[in-house]
BANU-260712 format. One record per residue: residue number from 1; residue in three letters; y, z, x of N, C-alpha, C in turn. Coordinates in steps of 0.1 Angstrom, whole numbers, plus 2048, in hexadecimal, padded with zeros to 3 digits. Each point is the difference from the previous one (the first is absolute). Last residue first. Example, Ala and Ser with C-alpha at 12.3 -4.5 7.8 and 13.67 -1.06 7.14 Angstrom:
REC  nr rest npy npz npx capy capz capx cpy cpz cpx
REC   2  SER 7EA 847 880  80B  800  809 80B 808 7F8
REC   1  ALA 7C7 7FF 803  80C  800  7F7 80C 800 809
This chain:
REC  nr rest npy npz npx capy capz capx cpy cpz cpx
REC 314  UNK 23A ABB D08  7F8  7F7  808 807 7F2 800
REC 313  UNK 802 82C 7E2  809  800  810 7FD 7F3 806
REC 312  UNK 7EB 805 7D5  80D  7FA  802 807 800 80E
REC 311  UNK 7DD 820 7F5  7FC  7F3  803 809 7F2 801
REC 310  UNK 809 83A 80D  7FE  7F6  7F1 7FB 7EF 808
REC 309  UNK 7F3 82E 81E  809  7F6  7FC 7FE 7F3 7F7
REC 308  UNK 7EE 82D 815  7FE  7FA  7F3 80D 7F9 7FB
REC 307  UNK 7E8 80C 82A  80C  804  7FE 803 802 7F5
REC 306  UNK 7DC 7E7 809  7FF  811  809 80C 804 7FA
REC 305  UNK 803 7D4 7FC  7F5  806  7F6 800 80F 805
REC 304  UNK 812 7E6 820  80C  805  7F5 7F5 805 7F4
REC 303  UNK 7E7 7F5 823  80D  808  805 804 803 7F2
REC 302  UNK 7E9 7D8 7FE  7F8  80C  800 808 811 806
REC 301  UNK 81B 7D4 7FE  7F8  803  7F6 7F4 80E 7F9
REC 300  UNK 810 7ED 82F  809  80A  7F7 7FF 7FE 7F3
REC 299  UNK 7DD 7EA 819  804  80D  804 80A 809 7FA
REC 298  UNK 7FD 7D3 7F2  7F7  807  7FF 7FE 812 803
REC 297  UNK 820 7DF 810  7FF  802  7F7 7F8 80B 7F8
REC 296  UNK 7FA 7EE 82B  803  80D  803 806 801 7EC
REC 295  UNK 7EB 7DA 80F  7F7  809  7FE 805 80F 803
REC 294  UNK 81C 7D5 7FB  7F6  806  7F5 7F4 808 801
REC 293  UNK 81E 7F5 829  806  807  7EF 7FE 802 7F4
REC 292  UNK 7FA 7F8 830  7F4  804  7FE 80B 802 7F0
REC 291  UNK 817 7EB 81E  7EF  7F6  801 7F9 80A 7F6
REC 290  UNK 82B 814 809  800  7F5  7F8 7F3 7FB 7FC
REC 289  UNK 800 832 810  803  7F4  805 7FF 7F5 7F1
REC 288  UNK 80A 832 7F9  7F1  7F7  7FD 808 7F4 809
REC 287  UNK 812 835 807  7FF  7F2  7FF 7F5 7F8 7FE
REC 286  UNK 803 831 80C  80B  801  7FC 805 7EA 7F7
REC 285  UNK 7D9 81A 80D  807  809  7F9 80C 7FA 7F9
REC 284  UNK 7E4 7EA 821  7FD  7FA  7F1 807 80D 7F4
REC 283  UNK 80D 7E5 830  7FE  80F  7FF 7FE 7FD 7F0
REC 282  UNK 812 7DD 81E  7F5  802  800 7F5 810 7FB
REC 281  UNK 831 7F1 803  7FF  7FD  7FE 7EA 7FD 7FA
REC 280  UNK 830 81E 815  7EE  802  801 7F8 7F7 7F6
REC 279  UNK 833 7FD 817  7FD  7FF  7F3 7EF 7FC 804
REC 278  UNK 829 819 811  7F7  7FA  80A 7F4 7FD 7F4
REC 277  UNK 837 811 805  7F3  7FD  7F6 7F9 7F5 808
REC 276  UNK 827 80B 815  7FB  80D  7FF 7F0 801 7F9
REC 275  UNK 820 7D7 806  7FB  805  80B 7F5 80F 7FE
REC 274  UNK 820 7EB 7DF  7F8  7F8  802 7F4 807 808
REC 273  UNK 827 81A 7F6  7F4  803  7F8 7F6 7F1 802
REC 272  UNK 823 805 820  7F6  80D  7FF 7F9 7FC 7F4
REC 271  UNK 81F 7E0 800  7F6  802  809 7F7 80B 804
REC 270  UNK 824 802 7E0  7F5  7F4  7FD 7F3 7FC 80D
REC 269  UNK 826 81F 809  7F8  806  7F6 7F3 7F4 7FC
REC 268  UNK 822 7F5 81A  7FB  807  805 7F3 807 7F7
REC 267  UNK 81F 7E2 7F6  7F4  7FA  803 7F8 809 807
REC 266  UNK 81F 806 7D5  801  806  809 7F1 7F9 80A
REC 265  UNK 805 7F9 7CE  80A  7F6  80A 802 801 80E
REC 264  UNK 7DB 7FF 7DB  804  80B  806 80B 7F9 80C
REC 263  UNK 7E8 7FA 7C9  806  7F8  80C 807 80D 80B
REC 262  UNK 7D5 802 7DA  80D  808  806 802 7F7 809
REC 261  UNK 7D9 7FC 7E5  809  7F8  7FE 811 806 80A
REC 260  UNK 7CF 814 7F9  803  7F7  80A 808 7F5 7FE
REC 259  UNK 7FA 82A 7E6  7F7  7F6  7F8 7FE 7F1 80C
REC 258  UNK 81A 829 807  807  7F7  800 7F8 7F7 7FA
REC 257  UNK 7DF 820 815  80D  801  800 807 7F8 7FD
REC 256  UNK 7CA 808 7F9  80A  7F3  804 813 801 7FD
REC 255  UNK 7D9 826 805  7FC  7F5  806 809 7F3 7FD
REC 254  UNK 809 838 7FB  805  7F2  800 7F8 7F3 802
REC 253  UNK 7FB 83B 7F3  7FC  7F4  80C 806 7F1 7F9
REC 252  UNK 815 831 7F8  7F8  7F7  7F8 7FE 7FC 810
REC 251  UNK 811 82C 7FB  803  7F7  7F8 7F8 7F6 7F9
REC 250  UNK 7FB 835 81D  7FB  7F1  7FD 80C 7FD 7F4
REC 249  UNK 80E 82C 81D  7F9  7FC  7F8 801 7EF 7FB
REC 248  UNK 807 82D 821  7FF  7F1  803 7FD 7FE 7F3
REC 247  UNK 821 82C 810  7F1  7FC  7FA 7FF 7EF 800
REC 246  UNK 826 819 80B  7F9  802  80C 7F3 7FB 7FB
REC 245  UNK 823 7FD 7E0  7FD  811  806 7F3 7FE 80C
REC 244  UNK 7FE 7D6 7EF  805  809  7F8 802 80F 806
REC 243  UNK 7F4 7C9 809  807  80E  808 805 806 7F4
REC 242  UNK 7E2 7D3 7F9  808  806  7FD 7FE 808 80C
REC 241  UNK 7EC 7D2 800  7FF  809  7FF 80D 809 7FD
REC 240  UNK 7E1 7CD 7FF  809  805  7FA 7FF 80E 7FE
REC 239  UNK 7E8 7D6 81C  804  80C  7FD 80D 806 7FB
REC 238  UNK 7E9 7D1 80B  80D  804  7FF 7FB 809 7F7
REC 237  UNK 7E2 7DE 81C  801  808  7F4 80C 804 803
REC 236  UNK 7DC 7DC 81D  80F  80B  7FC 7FB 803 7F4
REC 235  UNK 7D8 7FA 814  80D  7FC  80B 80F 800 7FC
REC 234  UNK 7D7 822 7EB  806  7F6  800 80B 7F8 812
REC 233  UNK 7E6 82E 7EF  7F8  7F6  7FC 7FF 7EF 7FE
REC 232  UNK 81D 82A 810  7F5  7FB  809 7F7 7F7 7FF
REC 231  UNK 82B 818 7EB  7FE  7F4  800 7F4 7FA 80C
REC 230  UNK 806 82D 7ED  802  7F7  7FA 803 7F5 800
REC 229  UNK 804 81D 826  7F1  804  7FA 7FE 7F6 7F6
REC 228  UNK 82B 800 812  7F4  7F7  80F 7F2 803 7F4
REC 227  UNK 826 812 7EA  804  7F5  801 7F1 7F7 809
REC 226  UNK 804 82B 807  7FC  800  7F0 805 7F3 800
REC 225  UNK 80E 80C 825  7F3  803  802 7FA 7FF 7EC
REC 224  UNK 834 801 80A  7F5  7F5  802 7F3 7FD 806
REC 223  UNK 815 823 7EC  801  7F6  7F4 7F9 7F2 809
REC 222  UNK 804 828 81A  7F5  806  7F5 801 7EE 7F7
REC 221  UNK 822 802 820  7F3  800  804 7F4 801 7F7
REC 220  UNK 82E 80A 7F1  7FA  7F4  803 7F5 7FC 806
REC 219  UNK 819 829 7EC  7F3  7FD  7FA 7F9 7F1 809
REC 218  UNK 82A 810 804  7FA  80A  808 7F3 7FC 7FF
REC 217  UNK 823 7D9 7FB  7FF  80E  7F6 7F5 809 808
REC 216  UNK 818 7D0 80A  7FD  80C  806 7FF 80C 7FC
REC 215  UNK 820 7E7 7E9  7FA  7F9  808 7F7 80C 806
REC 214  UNK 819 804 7DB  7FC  7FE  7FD 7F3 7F8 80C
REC 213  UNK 82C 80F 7FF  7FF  80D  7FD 7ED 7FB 7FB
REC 212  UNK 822 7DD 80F  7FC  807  80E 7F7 80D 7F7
REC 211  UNK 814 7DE 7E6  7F0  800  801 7FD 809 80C
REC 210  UNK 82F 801 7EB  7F3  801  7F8 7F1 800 807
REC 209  UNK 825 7F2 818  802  811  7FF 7F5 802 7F9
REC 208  UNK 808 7CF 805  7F9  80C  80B 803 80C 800
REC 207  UNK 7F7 7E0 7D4  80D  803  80C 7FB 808 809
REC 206  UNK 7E6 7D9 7E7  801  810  7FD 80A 802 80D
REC 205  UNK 7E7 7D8 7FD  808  800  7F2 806 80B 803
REC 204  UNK 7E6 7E5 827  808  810  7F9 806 7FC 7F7
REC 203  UNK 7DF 7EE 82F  807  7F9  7F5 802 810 7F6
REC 202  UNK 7ED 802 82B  802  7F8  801 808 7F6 7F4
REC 201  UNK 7F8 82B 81C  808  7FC  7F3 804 7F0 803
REC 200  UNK 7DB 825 81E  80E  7FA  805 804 7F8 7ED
REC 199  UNK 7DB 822 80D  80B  800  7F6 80A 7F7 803
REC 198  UNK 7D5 7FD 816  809  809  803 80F 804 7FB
REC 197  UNK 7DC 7DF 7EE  7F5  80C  7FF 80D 80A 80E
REC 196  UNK 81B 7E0 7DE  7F2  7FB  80B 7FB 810 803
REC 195  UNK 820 7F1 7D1  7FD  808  80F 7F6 7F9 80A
REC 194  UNK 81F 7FE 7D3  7F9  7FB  804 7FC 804 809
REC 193  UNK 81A 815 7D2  7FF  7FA  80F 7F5 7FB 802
REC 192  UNK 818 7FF 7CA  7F1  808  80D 806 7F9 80B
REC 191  UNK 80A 809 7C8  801  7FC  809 7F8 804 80D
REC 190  UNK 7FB 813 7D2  7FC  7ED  802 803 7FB 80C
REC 189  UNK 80B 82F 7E9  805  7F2  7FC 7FA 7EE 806
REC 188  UNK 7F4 82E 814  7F6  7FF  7EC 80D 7F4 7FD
REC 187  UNK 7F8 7F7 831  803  811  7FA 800 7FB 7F0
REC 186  UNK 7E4 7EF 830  806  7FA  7F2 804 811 7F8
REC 185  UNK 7F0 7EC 837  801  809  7F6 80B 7FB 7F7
REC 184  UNK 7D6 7EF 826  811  7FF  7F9 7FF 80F 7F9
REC 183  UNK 7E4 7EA 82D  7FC  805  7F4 813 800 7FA
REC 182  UNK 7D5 7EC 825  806  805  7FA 806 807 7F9
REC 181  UNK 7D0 7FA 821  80C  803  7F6 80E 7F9 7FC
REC 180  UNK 7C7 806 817  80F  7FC  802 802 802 7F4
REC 179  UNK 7CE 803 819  808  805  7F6 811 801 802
REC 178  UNK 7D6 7E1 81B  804  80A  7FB 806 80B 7F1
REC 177  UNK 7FB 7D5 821  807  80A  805 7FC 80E 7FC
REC 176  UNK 7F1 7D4 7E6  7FF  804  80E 7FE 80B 80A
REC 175  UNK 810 80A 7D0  7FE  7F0  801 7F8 805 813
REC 174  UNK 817 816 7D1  7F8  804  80A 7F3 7F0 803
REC 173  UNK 838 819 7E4  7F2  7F3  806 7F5 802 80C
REC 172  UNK 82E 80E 7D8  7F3  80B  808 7F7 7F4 802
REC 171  UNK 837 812 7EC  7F5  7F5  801 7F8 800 80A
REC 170  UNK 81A 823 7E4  7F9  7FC  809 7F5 7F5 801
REC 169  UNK 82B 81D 7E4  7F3  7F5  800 7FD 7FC 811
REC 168  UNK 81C 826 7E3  7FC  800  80B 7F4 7F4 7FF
REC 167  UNK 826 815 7DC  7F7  7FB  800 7FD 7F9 80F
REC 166  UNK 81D 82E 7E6  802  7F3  807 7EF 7FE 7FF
REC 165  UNK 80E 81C 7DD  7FA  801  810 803 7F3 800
REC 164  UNK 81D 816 7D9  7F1  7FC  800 800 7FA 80F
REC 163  UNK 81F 829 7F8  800  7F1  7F9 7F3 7FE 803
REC 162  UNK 80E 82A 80C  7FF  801  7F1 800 7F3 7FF
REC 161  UNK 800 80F 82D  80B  800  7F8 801 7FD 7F1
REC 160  UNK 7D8 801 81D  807  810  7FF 810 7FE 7FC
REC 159  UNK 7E0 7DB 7EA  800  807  80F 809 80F 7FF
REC 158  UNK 7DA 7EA 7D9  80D  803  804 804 806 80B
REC 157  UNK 7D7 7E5 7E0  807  808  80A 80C 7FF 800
REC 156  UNK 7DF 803 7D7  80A  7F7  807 807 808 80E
REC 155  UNK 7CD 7FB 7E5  80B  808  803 80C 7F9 806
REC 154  UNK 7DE 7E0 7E6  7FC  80D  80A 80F 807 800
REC 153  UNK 7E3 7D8 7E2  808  80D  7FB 804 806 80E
REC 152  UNK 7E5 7CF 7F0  7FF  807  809 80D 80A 7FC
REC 151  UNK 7DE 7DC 7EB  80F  801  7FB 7FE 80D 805
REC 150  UNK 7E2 7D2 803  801  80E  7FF 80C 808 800
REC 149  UNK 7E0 7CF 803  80F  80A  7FD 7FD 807 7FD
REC 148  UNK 7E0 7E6 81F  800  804  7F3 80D 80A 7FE
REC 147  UNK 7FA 7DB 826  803  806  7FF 7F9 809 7F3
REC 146  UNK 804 7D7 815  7F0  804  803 804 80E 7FB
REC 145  UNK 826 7E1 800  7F4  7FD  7F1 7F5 805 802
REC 144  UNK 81F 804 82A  803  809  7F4 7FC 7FF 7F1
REC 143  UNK 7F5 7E1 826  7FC  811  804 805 807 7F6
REC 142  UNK 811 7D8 808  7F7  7FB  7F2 7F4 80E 802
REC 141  UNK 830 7EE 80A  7FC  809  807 7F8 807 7FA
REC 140  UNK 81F 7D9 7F5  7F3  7FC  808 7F9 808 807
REC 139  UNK 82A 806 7E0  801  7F9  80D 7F1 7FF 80E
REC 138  UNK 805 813 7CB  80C  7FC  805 804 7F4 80D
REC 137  UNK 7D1 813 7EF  805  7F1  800 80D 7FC 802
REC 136  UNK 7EC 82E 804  7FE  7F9  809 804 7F2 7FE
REC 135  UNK 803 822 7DF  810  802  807 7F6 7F2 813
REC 134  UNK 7F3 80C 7C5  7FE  7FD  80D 809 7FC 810
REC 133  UNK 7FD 81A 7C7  809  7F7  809 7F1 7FF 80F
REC 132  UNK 7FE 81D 7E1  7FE  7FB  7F9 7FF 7EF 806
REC 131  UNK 813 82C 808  7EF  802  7FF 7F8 7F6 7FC
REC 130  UNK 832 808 7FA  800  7F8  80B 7ED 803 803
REC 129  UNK 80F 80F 7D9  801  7EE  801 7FF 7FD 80D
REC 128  UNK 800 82F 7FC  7F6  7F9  7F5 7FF 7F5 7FF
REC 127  UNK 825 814 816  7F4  803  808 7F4 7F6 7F9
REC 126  UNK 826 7FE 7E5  801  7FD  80E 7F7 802 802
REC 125  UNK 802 81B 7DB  7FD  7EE  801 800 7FA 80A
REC 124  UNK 808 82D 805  7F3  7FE  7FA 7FE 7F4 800
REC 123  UNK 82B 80C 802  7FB  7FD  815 7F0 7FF 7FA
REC 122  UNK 820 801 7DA  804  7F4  809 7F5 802 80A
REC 121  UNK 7FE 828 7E3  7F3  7F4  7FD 809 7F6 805
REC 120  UNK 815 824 810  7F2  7FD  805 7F8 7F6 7F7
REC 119  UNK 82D 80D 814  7FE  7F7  7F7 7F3 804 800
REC 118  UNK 81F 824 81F  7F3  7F0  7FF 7FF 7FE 7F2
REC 117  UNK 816 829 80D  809  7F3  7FD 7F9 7F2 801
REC 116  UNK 7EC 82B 809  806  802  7F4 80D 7F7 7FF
REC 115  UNK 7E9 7FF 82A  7F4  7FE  7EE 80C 802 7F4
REC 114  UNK 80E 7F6 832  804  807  7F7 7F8 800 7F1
REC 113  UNK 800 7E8 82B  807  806  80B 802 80C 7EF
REC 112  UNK 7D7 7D7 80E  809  809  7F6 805 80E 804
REC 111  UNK 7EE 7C8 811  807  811  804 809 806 7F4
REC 110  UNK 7DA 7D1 7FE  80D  806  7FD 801 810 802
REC 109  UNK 7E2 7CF 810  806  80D  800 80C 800 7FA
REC 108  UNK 7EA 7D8 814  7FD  803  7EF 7FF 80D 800
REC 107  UNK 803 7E8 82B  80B  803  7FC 804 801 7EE
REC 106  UNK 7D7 7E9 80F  806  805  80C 811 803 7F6
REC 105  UNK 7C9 801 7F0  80B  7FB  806 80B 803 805
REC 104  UNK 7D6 814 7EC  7FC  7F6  802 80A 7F3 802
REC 103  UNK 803 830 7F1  7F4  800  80F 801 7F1 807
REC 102  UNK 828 817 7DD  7F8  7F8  802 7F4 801 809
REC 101  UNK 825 82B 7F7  7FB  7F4  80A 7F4 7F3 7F7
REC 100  UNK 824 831 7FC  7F9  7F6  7FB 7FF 7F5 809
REC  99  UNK 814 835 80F  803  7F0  7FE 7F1 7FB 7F7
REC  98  UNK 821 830 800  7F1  7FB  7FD 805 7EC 805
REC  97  UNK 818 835 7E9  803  7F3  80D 7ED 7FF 805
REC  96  UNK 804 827 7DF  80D  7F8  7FF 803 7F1 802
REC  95  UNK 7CB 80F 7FD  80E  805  805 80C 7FE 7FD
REC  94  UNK 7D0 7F8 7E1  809  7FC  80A 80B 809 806
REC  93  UNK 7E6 801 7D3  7FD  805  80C 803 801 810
REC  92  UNK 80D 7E5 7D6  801  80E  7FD 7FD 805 80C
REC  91  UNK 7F6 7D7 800  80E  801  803 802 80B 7FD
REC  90  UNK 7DF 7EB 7EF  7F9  805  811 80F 803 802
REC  89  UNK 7FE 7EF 7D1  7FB  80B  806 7FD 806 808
REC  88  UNK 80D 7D7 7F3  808  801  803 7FD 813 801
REC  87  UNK 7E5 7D9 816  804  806  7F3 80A 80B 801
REC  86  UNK 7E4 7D6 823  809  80A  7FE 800 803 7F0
REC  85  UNK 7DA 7E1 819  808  806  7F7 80D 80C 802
REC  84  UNK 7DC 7FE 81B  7FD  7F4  7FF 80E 7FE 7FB
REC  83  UNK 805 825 823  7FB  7FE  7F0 7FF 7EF 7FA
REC  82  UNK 809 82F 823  7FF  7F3  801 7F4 7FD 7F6
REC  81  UNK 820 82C 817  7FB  7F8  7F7 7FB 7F3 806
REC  80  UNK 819 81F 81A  802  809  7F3 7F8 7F9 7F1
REC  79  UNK 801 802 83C  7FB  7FC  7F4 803 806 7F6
REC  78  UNK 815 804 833  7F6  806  7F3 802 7FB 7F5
REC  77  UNK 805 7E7 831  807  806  7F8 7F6 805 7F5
REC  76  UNK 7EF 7FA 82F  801  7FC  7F6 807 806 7F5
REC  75  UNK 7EA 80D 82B  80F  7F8  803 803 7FC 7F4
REC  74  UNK 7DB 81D 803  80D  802  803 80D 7FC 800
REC  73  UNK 7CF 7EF 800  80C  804  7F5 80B 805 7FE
REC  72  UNK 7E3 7E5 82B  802  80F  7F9 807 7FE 7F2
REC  71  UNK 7F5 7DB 823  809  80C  807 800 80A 7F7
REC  70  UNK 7E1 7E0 7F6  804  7F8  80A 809 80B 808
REC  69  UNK 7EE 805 7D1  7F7  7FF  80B 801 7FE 80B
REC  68  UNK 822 806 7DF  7FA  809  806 7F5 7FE 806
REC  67  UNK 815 7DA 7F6  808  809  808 7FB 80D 804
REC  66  UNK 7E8 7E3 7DF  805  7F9  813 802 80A 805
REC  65  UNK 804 80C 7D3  7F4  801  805 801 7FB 80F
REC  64  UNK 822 7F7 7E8  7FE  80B  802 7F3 805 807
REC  63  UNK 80B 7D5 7EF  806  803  80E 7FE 80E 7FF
REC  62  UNK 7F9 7EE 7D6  7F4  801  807 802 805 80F
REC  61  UNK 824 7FD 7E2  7F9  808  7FE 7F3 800 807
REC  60  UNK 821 7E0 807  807  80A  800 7F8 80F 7FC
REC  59  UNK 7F0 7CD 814  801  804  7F3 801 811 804
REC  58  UNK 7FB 7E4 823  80D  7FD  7FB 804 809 7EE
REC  57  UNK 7D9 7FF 81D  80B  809  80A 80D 7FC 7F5
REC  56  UNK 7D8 7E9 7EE  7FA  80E  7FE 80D 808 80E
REC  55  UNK 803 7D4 7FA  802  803  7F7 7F9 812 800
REC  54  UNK 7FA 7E3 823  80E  804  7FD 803 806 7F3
REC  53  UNK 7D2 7F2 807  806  80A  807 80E 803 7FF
REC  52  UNK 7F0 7DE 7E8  7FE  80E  7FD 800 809 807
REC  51  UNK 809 7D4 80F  807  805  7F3 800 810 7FD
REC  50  UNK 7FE 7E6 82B  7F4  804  7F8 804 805 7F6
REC  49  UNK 81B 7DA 812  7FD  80D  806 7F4 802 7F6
REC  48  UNK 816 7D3 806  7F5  801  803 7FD 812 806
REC  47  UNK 82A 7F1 7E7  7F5  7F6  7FD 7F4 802 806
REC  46  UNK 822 81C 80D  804  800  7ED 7F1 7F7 800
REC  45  UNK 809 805 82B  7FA  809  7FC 7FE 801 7F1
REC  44  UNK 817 7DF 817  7F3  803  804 7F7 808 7F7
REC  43  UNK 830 802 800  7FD  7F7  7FA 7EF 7FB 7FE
REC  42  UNK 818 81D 81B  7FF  80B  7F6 7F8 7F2 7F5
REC  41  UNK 80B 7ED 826  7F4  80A  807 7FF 809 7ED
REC  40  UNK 827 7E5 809  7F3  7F5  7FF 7F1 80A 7FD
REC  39  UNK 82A 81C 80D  803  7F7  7EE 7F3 7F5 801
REC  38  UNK 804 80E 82D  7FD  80D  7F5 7FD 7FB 7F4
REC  37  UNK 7F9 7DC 821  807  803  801 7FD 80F 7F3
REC  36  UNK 7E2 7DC 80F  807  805  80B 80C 808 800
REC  35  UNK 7D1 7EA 7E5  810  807  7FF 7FE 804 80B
REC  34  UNK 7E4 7E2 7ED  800  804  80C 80D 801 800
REC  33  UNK 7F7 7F6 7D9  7F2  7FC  803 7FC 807 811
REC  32  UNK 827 7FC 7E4  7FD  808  7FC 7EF 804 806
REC  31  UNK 834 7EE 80A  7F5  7F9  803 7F3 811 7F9
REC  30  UNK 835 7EE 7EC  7F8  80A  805 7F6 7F8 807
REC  29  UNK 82E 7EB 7F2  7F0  800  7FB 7F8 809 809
REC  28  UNK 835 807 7FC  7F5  7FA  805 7F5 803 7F7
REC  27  UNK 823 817 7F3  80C  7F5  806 7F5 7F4 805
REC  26  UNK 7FE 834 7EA  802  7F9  80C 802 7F3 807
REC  25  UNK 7F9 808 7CF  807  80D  807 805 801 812
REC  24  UNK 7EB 7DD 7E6  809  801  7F6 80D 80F 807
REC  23  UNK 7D3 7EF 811  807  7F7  802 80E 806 7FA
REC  22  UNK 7DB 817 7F6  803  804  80E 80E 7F6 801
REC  21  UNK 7EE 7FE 7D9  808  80C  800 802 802 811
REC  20  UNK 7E1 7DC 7EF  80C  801  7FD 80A 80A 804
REC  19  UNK 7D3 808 810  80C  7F4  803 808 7FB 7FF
REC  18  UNK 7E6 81E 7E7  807  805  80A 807 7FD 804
REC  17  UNK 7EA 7EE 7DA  80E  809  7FF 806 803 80E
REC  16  UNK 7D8 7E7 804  80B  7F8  7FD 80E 804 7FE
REC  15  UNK 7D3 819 80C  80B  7FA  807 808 7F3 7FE
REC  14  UNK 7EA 81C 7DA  802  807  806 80E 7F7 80B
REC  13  UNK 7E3 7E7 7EC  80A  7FF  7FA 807 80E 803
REC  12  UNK 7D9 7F4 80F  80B  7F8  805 80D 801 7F5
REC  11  UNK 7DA 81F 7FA  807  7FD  80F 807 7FA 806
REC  10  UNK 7F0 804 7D4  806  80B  802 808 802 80D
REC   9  UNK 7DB 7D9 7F6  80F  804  7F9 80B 805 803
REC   8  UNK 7D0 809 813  80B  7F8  804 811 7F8 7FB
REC   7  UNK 7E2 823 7EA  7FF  802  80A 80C 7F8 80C
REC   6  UNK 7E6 7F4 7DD  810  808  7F6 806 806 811
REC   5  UNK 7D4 7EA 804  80D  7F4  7FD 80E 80A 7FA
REC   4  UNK 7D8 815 807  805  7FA  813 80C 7F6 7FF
REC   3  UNK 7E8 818 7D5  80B  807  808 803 7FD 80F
REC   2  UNK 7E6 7E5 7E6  80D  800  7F4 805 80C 80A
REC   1  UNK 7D6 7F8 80F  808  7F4  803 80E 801 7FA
C-alpha cells in the first residue's frame, strides 16, 4: 500500500513539473492525455512510458549491449572503462584524449582533448557527485531514476580532419506505413540543420559551405540501415550516429529529444514531426496506459528490481 501511494505521489507531482514547464516554454497547456502534437506526444511518454525499458536504451552503458545485439559491436565506440566510482588512479592508464560520460544523463560528459592538462581530483569529484544526483526529476524524464550510475570512459573519436565527428541524428518512426524518417545534423559546437528524409533544409544554424562536406557521407545507407535496426523496438526514437573514415559508429538513443519542451517555429517541420509519430499507445514495451496505472506500476517496479535499481528511483 505505502509503495502504490509513493507511487502515485511521485506521479503527480512528476505531471505537475511537466505542465508547468510545458506552459512556461511553449506558450500552451499541453493536452497530455491524448496528444496530438510531438512536444504533447514526448510528453506522453515521460508520464505513462515503460520506465525501465527506456531506461535500459537510454542508460549510456547498458545501451551497449542493445546495440550489439541489435546491429553488432562494431558499431560501438571502444571502451576504455566503467566504473561505479572514479579515482584518481584509473587515469594513469588512460590515453592521451578520452571522453567521460555519466550513464545516467544527458549531456554529463566531459571530452578530454589533453590528460596531462585535466584537473583530475576537480573531474573525480564531479563525476562522483554527479552519481549521486538524479538527472530524471530535472524535467519529468523519470526513465532516467531507473537508471544505476555509472561513470562511462570510451575512446574519442576523430574525423579525417583531426576535429571531433559531426553528429547524424535520425529521427526514426515506425508507424502504419511502416519505417520513416527524418533527420539533422549537429557539429561538436552545438549547432544543427534540419532536414526531411530528401535532404531538402528545412531549418540551419550552420553556413552552407560548412555543412555541404557533411551531407551525404558514403557511409549513409549503412548509417541509415543501422538507424532502421535500432529503432525497431519503438514508434519513435532518435538515433544518434557518427561517419568516421567511412566507419558508422553509435551515439546514443534519445527517447525524449528537447525533454519535449522545444518550440519549433518552422510549421513545416512542426508538422512533420506531429504527423510522422504514430504514437503505439497500446504497446506494453513501450507504454502503461493511463486506466491501467497501478497495475503497470508494479510491473516497472519488478523491471527496475531486475536492473538493480536504487529504491529511491521510485
Amino acid at each position: 500500500m505505502l509503495e502504490v501511494l509513493r507511487g502515485r505521489i511521485a506521479f503527480h507531482l512528476q505531471k505537475a513539473r511537466i505542465a508547468r514547464m510545458f506552459k512556461q516554454h511553449l506558450g500552451y497547456a499541453g493536452n497530455f492525455e491524448n496528444p496530438k502534437s510531438y512536444q504533447e506526444k514526448i510528453q506522453y511518454r515521460k508520464l505513462y512510458g515503460n520506465h525501465a525499458f527506456y531506461a535500459s536504451v537510454a542508460d549510456k552503458y547498458r545501451v551497449r549491449n542493445y546495440v550489439a545485439e541489435r546491429v553488432g559491436d562494431n558499431y560501438l565506440v571502444p571502451l576504455l572503462g566503467a566504473y561505479d566510482r572514479l579515482e584518481a588512479g584509473i587515469f594513469e592508464g588512460l590515453p592521451n584524449e578520452f571522453v567521460i560520460k555519466a550513464n545516467h544523463g544527458c549531456k554529463w560528459n566531459k571530452v578530454v582533448h589533453d590528460k596531462e592538462q585535466l584537473d583530475v581530483d576537480a573531474t573525480v569529484g564531479h563525476f562522483n557527485k554527479l552519481c549521486r544526483q538524479r538527472f530524471g526529476w530535472v524535467a519529468g524524464e523519470r526513465h532516467y531514476n531507473f537508471i544505476r550510475p555509472k561513470i562511462v570512459i570510451e575512446r574519442l573519436l576523430r574525423g579525417d580532419d583531426g576535429e571531433l565527428p559531426w553528429d547524424h541524428n535520425f529521427f526514426c518512426y515506425h508507424g502504419p506505413a511502416g519505417f520513416d524518417y527524418s533527420l539533422a545534423i549537429a557539429s561538436p559546437d552545438g549547432n544543427a540543420a534540419i532536414f526531411d528524409k530528401n535532404w531538402n533544409v528545412l531549418e540551419s544554424q550552420i553556413p552552407e559551405a560548412a555543412l555541404a562536406a557533411h551531407m551525404r557521407p558514403e557511409s549513409f545507407g549503412e548509417m541509415l540501415e543501422v538507424a532502421r535496426r535500432l529503432s525497431a523496438d519503438f514508434d519513435f526514437v532518435r538515433v544518434d550516429l557518427y561517419s568516421v573514415a567511412g566507419r558508422v559508429y553509435f551515439g546514443e538513443l534519445t527517447c525524449t529529444p528537447g525533454q519535449g519542451f522545444t518550440k519549433i517555429e518552422n510549421p513545416t517541420r512542426q508538422r512533420m514531426r506531429d504527423e510522422m509519430w504514430h504514437l503505439d499507445a497500446n504497446n506494453p514495451l513501450l507504454y502503461c496506459h493511463p486506466e491501467a496505472r497501478q497495475s503497470c506500476a508494479g510491473e516497472w517496479r519488478s523491471l527496475a528490481t531486475g536492473l538493480g535499481v536504487r529504491r529511491r528511483a521510485f
